[in-house]
C-alpha positions as semicolon CSV with decimal commas, in nm:
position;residue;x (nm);y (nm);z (nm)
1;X;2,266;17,565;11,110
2;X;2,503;17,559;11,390
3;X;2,536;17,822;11,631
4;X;2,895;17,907;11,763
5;X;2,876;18,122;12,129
6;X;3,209;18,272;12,093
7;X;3,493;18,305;11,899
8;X;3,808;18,031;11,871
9;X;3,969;17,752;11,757
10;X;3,648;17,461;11,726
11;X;3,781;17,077;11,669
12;X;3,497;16,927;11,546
13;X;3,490;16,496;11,541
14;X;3,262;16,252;11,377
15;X;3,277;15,863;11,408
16;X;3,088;15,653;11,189
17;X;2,984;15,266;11,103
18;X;2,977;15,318;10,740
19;X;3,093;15,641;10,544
20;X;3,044;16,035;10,641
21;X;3,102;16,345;10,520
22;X;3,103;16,699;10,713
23;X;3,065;16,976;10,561
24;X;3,082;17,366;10,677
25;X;2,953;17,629;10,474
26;X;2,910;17,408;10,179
27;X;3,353;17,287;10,252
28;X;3,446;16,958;10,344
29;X;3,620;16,933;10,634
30;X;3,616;16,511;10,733
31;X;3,539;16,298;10,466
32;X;3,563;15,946;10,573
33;X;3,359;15,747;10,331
34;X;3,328;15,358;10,225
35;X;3,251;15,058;10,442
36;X;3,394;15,079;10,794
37;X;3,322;14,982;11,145
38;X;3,319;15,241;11,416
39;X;3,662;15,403;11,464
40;X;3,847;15,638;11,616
41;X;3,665;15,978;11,511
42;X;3,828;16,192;11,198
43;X;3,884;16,509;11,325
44;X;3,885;16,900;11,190
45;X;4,027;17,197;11,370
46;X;3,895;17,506;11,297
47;X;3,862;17,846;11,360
48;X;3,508;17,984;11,421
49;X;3,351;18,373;11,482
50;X;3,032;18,412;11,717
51;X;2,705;18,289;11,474
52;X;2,537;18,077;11,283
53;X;2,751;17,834;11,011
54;X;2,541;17,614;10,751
55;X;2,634;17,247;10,918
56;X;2,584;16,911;10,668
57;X;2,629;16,571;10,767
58;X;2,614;16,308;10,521
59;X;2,634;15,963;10,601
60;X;2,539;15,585;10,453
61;X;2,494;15,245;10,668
62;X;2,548;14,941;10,465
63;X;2,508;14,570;10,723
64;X;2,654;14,523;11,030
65;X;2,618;14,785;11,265
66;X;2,545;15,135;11,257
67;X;2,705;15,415;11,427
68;X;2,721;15,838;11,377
69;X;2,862;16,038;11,633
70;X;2,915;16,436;11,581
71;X;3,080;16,628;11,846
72;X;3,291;16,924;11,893
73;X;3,580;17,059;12,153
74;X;3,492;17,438;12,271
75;X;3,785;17,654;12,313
76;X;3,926;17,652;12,649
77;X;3,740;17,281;12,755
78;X;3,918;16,913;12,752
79;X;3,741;16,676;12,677
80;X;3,485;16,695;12,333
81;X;3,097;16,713;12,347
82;X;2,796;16,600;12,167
83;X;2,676;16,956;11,993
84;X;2,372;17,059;12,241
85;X;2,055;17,053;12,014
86;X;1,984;17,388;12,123
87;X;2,287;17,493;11,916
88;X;2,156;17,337;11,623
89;X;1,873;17,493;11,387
90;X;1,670;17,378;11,115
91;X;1,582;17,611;10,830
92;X;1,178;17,617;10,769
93;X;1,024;17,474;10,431
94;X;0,961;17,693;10,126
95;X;0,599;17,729;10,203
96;X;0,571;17,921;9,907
97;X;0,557;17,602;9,688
């Protein structure tokens, strides 16, 4: 889960050395799959309420390097940001099983 503080536009970025996939609330937004090096990150702009979004990242390494970057532009900064893991929850394990 991702927490969003306040309400906007979000671009969120991802870079990879081999394929990724983003996904928001079980949508793809950047789907940049296959074998490739590092690049110029794929980019999503969207707009976001206040609270907590399901967040997925999938993502493959195949030789050669590896590489995963996920970041995100708050409304009003400049320059993007690595997502601060105190933004980011985990849900807890069906204990149940």
């Amino acid at each position: 889960m991702l927490e969003i503080k306040k309400d906007g536009y979000y671009m969120l970025l991802v870079s990879s050395d081999d394929g990724v996939k983003l996904f928001l609330k079980d949508k793809l937004l950047i789907n940049h799959d296959g074998l490739h090096g590092s690049e110029s990150p794929h980019s999503f702009l969207i707009p976001l309420k206040k609270g907590l979004y399901p967040v997925s990242l999938e993502y493959f390494q195949k030789g050669g390097g590896a590489d995963l970057r996920l970041r995100y532009l708050v409304p009003g900064e400049k320059e993007p940001i690595e997502i601060p893991s105190e933004l980011l929850y985990h849900p807890k394990p069906d204990q149940s099983k």
